[in-house]
C-alpha positions in Angstrom: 0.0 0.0 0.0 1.9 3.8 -1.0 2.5 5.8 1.9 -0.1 8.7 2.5 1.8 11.9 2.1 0.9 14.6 4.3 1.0 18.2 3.2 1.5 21.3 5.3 1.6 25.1 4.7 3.7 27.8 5.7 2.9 31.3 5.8 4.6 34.7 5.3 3.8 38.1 6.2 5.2 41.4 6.0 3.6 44.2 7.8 0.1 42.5 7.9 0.7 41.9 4.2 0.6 37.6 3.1 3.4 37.2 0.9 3.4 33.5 0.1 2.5 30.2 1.2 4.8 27.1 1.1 3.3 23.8 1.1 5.9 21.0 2.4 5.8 17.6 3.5 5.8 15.7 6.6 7.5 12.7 5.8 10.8 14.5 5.5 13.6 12.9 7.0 13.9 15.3 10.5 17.4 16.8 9.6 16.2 17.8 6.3 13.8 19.3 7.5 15.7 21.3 10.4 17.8 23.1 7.3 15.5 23.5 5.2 13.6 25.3 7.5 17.1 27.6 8.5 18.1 27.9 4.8 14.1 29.0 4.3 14.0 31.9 7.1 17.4 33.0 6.3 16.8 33.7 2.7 13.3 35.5 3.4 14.8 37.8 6.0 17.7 38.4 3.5 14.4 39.4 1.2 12.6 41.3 3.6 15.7 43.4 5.3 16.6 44.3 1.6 13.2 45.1 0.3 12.9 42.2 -2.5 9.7 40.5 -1.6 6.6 42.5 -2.7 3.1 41.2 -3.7 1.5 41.8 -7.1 -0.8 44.9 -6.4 1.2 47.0 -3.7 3.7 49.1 -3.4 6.1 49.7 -0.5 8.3 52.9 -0.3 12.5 53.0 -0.1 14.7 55.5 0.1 11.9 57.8 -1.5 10.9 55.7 -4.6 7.2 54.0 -4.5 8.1 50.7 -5.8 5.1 49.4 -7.9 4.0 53.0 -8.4 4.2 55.3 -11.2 4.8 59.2 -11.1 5.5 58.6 -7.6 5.0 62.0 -5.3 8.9 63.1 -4.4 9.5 64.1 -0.7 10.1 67.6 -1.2 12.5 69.7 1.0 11.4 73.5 2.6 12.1 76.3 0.2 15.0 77.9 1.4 17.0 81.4 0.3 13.8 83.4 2.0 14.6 87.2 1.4 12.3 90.8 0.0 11.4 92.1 -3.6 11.1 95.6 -4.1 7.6 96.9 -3.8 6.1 100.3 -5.0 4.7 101.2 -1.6 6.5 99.7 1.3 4.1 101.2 3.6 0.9 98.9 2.6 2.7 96.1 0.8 5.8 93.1 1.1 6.9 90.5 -1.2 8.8 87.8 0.5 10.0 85.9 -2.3 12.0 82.2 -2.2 14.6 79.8 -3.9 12.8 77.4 -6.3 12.4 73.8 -5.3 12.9 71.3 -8.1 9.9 68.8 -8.8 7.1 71.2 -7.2 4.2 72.3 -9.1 3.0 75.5 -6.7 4.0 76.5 -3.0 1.1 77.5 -0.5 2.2 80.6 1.9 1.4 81.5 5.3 1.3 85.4 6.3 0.9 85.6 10.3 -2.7 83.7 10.1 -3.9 84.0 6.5 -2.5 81.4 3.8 -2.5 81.9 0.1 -2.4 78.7 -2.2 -1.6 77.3 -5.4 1.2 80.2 -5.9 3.1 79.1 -9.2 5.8 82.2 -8.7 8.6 82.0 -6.2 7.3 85.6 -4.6 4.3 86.8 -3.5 3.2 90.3 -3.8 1.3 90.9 -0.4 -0.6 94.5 -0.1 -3.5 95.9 1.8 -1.4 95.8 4.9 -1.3 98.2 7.5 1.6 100.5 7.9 4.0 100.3 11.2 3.5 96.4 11.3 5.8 93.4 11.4 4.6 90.1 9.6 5.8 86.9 9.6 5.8 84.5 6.8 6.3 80.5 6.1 6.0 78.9 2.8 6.2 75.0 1.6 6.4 73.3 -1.9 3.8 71.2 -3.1 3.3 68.6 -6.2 0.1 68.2 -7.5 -1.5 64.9 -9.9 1.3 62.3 -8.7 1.4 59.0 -7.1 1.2 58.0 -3.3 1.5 54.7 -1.8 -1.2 53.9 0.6 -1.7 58.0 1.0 1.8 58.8 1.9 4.8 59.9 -0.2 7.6 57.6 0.6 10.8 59.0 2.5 13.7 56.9 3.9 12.5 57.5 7.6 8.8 56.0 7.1 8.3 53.2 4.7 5.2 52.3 4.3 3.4 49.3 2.1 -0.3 49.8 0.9 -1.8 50.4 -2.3 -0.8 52.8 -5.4 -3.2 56.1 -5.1 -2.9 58.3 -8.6 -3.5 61.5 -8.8 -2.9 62.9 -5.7 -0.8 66.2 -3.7 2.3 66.1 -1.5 3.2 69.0 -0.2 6.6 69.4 1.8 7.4 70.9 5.2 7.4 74.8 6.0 10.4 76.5 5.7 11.6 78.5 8.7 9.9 81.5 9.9 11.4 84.5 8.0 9.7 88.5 8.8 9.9 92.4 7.9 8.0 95.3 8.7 5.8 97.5 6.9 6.9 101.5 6.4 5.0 104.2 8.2 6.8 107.8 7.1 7.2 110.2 9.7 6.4 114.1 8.6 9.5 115.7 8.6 10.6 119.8 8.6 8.1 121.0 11.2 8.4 124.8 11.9 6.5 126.5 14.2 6.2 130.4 13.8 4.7 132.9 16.6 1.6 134.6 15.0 0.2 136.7 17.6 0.8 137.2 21.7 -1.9 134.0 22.1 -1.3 131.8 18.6 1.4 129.7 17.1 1.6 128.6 13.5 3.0 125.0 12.5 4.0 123.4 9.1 5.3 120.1 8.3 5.7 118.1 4.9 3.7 114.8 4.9 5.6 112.0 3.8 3.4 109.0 3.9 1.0 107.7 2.1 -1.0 105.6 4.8 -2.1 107.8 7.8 -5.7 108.3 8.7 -5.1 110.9 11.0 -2.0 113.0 12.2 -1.5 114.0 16.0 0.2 117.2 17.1 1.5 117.2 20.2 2.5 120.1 22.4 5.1 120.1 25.5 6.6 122.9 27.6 9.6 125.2 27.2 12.4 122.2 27.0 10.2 119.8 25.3 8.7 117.1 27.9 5.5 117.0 29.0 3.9 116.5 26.1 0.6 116.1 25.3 -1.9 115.5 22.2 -3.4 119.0 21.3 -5.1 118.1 17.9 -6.0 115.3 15.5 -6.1 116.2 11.8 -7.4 114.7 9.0 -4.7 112.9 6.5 -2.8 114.8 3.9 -2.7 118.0 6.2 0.5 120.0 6.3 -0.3 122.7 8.9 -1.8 123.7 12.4 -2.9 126.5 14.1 -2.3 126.4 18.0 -4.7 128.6 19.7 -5.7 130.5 22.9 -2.2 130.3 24.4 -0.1 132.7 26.7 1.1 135.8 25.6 5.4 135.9 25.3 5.6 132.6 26.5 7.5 129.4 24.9 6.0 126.4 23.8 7.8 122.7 22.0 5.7 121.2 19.4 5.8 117.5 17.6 3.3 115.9 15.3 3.5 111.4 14.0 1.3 110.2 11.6 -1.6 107.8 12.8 -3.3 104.8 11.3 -6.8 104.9 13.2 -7.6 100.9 12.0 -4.6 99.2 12.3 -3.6 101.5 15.7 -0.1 102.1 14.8 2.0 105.6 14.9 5.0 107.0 12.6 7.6 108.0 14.7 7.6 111.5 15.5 8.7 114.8 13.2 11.6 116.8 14.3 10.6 119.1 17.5 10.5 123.2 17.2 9.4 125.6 20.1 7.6 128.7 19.6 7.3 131.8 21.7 4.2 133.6 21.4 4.4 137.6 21.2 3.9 139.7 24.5 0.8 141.1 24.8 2.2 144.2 23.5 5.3 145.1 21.4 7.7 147.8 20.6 5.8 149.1 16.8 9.9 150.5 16.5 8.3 154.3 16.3 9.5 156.7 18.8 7.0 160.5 19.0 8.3 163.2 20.4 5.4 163.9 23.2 5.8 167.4 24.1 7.9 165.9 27.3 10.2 163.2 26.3 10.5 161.0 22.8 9.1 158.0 24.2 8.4 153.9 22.0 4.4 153.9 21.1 3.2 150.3 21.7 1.9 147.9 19.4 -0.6 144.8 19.8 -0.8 141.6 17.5 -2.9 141.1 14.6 -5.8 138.6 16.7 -5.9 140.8 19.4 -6.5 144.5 17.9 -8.6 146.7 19.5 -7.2 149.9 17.8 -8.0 151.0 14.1 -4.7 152.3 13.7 -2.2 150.2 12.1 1.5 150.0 11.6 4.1 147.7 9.2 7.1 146.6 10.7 9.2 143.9 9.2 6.5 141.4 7.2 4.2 141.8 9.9 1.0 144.6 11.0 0.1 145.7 14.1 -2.0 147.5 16.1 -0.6 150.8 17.7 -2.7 151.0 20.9 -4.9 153.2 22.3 -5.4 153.7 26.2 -7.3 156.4 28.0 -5.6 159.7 28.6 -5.6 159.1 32.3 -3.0 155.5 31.9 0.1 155.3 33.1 1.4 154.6 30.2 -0.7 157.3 28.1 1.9 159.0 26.1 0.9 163.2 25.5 -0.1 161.9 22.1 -4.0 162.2 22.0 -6.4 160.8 18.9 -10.0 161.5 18.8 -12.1 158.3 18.3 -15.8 157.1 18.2 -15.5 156.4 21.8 -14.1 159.9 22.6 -10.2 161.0 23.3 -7.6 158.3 23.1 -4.2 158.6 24.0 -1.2 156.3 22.0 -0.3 153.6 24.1 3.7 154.2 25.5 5.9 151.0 25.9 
């Protein structure tokens, strides 16, 4: 009678995966057995440590190739050489631009908390921003319609078996964190000039293009203490401080303002201004009858007399006081109000 042969399987697997099945038989002599068993194992974990064994239908990554895949997606690296284009108006816009990375089909780029995708250019012109500001940027290459392996692009550090996925995006890891800040033009060449004994006159050039608002600022005689006098609207170049103290000095400043974003220009130059005492030498000199004595003069703002005189680029007022003053010169002028007499410094 022939000897029933019996027939056994063995199994192997590689990461859940079945590779093959082995069918041997019983009936072989024990030693045999023993190294074909050793010879077996050895040669599959030859195959296994070196990546040879893969089953029809899947792919497995190494070293950054899909094997079974086509158009595989490539492990990109950061964008690197992160620097600034030139921009028309560095108060509202930046361009960070980037080295290109070979294989990528677009980069996506992060500005403080908004992202922009699907960028094909290795810049981005970014504008609408608000002046005064620092922003920071990240940006990372992508590849678009390739090939992933179970849903992951392949890189020496995770290999991973599963099944060929077409048509897919890999995108790489951010590159560092690289920032600038916006522009936000100070005026500049502010001049204060002393109109009358309770008024100063300022000036300034505006140099930006941003503000909202700008915010004069007035201190004391050696400029500290200051404090915001006015807010103006943009685009305005001048100022006229009111309702101050006669022949007394006063420190100015102004910095442009951006009301929606809250940020400031730094500050103009600073200028003091003394206002005119309440009453002036008019440089005429009258004989009285007694003595030749200085007639007084008043600021434009503050006349009270219909007489007038021109000295330098400026009028005045020459003053009229009752006859009965101490400082009523001899000089007498018949007015509405009856007789005057001119005012004596």
């Amino acid at each position: 009678m022939e000897k029933v042969r019996d027939y056994k399987e063995l199994e192997i697997w590689k990461k859940g995966i079945e590779l093959m099945k082995i069918k041997y038989k019983t009936f072989l002599p024990r030693l045999l057995k023993l190294l074909f068993f050793i010879g077996f194992y050895l040669l599959i974990a030859f195959l296994l440590a070196n990546n040879k064994v893969e089953a029809i239908g899947l792919c497995t990554c190494i070293s950054a190739t899909n094997e079974g895949c086509t158009n595989v997606c490539p492990d990109l690296p950061a964008p690197s050489g992160l620097t600034w284009g030139s921009v028309s108006n560095p108060e509202t816009q930046l361009q960070p631009t980037w080295g290109s990375v070979s294989g990528a089909s677009y980069y996506n780029l992060t500005a403080s908390t908004t992202t922009f995708n699907n960028i094909t250019n290795t810049y981005y012109l970014h504008t609408g921003l608000c002046p005064g500001t620092n922003y920071s940027y990240q940006v990372q290459a992508c590849k678009s319609g390739c090939t992933l392996c179970n849903g992951y692009n392949c890189s020496a550090q995770d290999p991973y078996d599963g099944t060929c996925t077409s048509n897919q995006t890999a995108c790489g890891p951010n590159s560092n964190s690289w920032s600038n800040t916006t522009a936000f033009n100070a005026p500049s060449g502010l001049n204060a000039t002393p109109y009358s004994s309770s008024q100063c006159n300022l000036s300034w050039t505006d140099n930006s293009s941003a503000e909202t608002n700008y915010l004069v600022e007035r201190g004391n005689s050696s400029c500290s203490g200051f404090s915001q006098i006015a807010s103006l609207s943009a685009n305005t170049t001048y100022y006229n401080n009111s309702g101050l103290s006669g022949g007394t000095t006063y420190c100015y400043q102004v910095r442009a303002y951006h009301s929606t974003c809250g940020t400031y220009s730094s500050y103009s130059n600073t200028v003091t201004c003394t206002t005119l005492s309440a009453y002036i030498d008019c440089g005429l000199r009258l004989y009285d009858g007694t003595a030749i004595v200085t007639i007084a003069c008043e600021p434009l703002g503050t006349l009270t007399s219909p007489l007038r005189i021109y000295k330098g680029v400026n009028t005045y007022g020459i003053v009229l006081v009752s006859t009965t003053s101490a400082n009523a010169s001899k000089m007498r002028i018949q007015t509405n109000s009856g007789l005057k007499a001119l005012m004596k410094q």
